[in-house]
NULUMVO-721212 format. One record per atom (N, C-alpha, C): chain; x, y, z; atom name. Coordinates in Angstrom, 2 decimals, m for minus. Atoms other than C-alpha are relative to their C-alpha. Last residue first. Example, Ala and Ser with C-alpha at 12.3 -4.5 7.8 and 13.67 -1.06 7.14 Angstrom:
# residues 2
SITE kette      c1      c2      c3 atom
SITE     A   m0.82   m1.19   m0.06    N
SITE     A   13.67   m1.06    7.14   CA
SITE     A   m0.77    1.09    0.73    C
SITE     A    0.89   m1.19    0.00    N
SITE     A   12.30   m4.50    7.80   CA
SITE     A    0.90    1.20    0.00    C
***
This chain:
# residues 96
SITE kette      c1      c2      c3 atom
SITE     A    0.84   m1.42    0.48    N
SITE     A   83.51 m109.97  m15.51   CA
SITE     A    0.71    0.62   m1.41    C
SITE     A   m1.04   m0.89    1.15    N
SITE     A   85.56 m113.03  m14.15   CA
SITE     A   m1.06    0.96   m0.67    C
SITE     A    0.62    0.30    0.93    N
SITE     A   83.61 m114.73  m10.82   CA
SITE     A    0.75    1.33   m1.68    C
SITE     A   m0.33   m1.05    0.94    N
SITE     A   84.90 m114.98   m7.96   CA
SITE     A   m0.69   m0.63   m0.88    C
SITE     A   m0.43    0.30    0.80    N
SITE     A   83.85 m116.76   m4.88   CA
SITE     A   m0.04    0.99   m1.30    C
SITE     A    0.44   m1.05    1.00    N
SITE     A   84.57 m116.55   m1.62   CA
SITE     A    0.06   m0.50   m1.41    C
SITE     A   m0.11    0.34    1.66    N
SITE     A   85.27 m118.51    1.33   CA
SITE     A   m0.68    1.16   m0.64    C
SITE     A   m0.28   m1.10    0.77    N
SITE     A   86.76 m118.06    5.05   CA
SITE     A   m0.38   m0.44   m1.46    C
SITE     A    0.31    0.51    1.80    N
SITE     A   86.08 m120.74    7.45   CA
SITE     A   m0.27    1.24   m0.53    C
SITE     A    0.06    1.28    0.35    N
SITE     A   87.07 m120.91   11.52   CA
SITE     A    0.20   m0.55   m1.59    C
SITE     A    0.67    0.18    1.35    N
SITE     A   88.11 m117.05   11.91   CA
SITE     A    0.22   m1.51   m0.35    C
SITE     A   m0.29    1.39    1.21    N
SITE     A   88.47 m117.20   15.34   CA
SITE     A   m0.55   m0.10   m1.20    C
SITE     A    0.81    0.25    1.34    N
SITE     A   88.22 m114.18   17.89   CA
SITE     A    0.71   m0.71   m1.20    C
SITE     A   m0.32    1.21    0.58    N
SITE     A   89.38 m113.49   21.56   CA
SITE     A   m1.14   m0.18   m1.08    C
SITE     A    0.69    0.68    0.98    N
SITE     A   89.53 m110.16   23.47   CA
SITE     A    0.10   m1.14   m1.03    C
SITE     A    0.23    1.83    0.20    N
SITE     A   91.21 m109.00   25.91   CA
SITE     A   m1.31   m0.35   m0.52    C
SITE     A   m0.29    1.52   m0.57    N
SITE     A   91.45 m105.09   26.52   CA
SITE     A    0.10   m1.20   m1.04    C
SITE     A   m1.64    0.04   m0.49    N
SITE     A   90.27 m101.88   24.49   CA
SITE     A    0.08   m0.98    1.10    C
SITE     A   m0.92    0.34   m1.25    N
SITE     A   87.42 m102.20   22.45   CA
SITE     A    0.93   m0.57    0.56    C
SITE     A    0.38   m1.91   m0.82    N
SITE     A   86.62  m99.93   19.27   CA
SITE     A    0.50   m1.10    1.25    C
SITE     A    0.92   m0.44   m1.66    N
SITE     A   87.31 m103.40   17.81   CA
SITE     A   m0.03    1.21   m0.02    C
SITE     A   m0.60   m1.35   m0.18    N
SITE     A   88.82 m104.31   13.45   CA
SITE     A   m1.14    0.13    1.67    C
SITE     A    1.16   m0.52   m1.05    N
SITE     A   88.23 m108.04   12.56   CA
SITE     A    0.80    1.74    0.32    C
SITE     A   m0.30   m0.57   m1.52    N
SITE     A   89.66 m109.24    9.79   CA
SITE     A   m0.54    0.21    0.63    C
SITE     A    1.16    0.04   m1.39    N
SITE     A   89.35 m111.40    6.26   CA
SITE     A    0.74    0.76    1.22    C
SITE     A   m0.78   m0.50   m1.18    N
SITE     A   92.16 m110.29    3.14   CA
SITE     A   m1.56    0.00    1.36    C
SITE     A    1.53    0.04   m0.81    N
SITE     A   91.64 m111.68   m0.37   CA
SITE     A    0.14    0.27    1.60    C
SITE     A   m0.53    0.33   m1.10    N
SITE     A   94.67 m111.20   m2.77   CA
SITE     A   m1.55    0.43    0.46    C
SITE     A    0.68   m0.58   m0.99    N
SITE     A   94.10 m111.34   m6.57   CA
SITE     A    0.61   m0.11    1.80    C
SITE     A    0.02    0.19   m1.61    N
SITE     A   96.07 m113.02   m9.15   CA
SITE     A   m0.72    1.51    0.24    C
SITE     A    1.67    0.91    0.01    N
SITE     A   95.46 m113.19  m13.42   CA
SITE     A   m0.37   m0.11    2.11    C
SITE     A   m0.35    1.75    0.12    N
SITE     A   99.02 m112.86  m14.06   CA
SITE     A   m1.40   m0.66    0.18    C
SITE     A    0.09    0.33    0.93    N
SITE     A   98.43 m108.83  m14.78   CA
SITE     A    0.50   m1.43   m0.49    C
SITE     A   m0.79   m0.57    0.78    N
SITE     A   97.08 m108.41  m11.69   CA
SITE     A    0.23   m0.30   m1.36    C
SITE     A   m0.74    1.52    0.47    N
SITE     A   92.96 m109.12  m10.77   CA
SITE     A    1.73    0.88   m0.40    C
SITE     A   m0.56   m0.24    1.45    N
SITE     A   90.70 m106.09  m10.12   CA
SITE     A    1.64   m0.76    0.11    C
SITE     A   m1.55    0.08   m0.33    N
SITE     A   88.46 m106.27   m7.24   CA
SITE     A    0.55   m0.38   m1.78    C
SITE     A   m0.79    0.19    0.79    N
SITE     A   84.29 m105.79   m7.29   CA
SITE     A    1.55    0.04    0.12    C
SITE     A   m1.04   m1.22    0.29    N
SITE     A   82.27 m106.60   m4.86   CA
SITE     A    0.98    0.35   m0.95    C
SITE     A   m1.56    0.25    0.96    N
SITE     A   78.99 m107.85   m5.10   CA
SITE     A    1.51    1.02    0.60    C
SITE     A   m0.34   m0.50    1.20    N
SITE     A   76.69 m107.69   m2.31   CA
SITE     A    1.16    0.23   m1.01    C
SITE     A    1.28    0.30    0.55    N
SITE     A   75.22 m109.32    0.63   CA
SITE     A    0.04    1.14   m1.32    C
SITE     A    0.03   m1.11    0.72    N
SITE     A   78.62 m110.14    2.56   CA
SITE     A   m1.00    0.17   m1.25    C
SITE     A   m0.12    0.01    1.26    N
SITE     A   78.09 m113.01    4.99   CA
SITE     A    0.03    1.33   m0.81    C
SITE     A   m0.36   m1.22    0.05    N
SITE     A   78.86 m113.32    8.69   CA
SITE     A   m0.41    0.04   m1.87    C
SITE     A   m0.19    0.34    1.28    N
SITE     A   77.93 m116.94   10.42   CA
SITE     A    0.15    2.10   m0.96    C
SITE     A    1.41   m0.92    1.10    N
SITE     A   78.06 m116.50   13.70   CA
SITE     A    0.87   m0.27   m1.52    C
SITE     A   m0.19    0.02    1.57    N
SITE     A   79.23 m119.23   16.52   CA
SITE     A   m0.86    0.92   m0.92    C
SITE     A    1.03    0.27    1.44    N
SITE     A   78.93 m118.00   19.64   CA
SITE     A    0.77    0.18   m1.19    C
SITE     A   m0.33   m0.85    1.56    N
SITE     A   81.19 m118.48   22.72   CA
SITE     A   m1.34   m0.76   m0.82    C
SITE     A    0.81    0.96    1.27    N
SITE     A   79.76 m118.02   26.19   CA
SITE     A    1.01    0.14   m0.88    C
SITE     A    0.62   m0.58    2.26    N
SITE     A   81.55 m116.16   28.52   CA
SITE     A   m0.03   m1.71   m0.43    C
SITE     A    0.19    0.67    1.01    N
SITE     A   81.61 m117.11   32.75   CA
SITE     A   m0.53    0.18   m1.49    C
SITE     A    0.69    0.40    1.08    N
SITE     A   82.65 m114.48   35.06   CA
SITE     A   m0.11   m1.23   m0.76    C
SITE     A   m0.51   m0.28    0.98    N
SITE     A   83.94 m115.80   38.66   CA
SITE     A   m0.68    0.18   m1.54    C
SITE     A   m0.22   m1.25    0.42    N
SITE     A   82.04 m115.28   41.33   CA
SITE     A    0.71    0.32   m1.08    C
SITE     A   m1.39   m0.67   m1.02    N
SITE     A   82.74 m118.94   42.53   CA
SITE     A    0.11    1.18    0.03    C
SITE     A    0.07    0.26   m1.43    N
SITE     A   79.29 m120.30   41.51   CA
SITE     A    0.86    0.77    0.83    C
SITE     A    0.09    1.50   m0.22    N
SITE     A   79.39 m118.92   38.12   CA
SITE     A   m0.04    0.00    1.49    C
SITE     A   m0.77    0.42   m1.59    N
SITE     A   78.60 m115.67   37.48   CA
SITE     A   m0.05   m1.02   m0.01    C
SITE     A    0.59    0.40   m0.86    N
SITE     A   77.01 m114.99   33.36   CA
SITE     A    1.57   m0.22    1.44    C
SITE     A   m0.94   m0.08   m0.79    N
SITE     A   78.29 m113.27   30.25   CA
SITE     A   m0.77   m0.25    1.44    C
SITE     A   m1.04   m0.79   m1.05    N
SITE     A   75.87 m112.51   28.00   CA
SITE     A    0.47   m0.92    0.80    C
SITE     A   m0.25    1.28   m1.43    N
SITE     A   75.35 m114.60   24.78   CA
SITE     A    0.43    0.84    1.00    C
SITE     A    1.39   m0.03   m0.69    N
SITE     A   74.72 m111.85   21.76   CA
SITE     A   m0.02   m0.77    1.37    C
SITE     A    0.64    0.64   m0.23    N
SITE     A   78.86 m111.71   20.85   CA
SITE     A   m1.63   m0.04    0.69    C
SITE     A    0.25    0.03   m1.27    N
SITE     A   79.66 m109.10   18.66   CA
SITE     A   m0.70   m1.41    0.41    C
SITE     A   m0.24    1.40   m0.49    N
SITE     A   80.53 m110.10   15.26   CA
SITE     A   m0.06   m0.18    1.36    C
SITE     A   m0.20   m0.10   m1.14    N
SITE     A   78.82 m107.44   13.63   CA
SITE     A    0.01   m0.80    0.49    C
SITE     A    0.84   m0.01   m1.17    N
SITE     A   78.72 m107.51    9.59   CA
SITE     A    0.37    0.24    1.28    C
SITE     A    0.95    0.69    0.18    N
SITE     A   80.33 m107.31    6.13   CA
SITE     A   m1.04   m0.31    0.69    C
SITE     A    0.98    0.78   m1.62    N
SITE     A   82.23 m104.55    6.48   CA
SITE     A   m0.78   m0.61   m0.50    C
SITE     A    2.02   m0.34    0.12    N
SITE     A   83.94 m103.92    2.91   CA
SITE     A   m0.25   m0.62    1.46    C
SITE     A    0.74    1.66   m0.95    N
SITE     A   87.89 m103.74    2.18   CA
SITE     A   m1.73    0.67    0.40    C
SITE     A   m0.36    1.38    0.19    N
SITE     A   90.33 m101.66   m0.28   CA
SITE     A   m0.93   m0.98    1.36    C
SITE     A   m0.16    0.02    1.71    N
SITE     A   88.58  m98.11   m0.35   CA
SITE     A    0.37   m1.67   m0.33    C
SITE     A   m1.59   m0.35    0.98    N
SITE     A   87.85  m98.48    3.25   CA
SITE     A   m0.30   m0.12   m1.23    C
SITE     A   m1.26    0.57    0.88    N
SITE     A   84.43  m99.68    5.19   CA
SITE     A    1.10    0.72   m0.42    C
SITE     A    0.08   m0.59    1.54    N
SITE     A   82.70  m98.26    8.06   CA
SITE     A    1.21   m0.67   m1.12    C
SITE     A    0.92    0.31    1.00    N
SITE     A   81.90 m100.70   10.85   CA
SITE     A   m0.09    0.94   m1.07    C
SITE     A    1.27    0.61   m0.54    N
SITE     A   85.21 m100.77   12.89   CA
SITE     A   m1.23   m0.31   m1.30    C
SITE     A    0.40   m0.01   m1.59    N
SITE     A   87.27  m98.38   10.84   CA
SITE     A   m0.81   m0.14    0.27    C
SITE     A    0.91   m1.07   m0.41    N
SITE     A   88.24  m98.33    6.96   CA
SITE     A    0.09    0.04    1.31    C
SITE     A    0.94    0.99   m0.11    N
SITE     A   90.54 m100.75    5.25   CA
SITE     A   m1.51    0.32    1.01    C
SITE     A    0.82   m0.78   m0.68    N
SITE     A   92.66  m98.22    3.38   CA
SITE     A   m1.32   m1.33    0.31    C
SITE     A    0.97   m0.24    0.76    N
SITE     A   95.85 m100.28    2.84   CA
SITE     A   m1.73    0.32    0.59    C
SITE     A   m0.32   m1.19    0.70    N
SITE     A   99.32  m99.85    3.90   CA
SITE     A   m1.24   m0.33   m1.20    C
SITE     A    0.58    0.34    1.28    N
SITE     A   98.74 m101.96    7.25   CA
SITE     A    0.12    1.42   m1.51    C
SITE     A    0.89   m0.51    0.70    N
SITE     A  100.80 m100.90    9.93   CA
SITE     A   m0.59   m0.46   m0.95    C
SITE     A    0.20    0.09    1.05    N
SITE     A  103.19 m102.56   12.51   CA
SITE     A   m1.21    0.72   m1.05    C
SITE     A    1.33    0.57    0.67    N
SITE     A  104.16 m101.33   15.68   CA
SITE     A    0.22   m0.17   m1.51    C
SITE     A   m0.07    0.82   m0.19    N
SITE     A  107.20 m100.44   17.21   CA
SITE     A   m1.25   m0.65   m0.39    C
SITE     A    1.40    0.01   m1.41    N
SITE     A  106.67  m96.80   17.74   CA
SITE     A   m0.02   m1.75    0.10    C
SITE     A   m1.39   m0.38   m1.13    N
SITE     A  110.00  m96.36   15.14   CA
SITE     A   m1.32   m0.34    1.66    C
SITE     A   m0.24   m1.26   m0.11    N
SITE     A  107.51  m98.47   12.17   CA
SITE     A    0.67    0.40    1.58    C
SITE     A    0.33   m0.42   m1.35    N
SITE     A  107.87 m101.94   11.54   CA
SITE     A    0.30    1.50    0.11    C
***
């Protein structure tokens, strides 16, 4: 924990939709479904399910036990309340 009370990541994972040295944007998980009034005035959100896939190799480099670490996120530009579920996470390797 750093003296600001926050935590940091200590790897370059880029910002929003540009990637990092250690991680790749795969897509935009914005939701398409707007946001409708209900009877009472109160908003009503949709949720959408999206499917997100990464459409090119990546390469990662194994230690010397043969391990890897695999790391899914979301990174916003917006500020407030927001809610997001990573349901299913897969990948697969392949030895080169």
């Amino acid at each position: 924990m750093q003296p600001d009370g926050r935590y940091y990541m200590n790897i370059d994972k880029g910002n929003q939709a540009i990637s990092g040295k250690n991680a790749v944007t795969i897509g935009n998980a914005a939701n398409s479904v707007p946001c409708q009034t209900g009877p009472d005035g109160q908003i009503v959100r949709r949720w959408e399910v999206k499917t997100l896939t990464c459409d090119r190799p990546v390469e990662v480099e194994a230690n010397r036990d043969g391990a890897v670490w695999l790391l899914a996120g979301i990174d916003s530009g917006v500020f407030g309340r927001w809610e997001f579920y990573i349901t299913k996470f897969s990948a697969t390797l392949t030895p080169q």
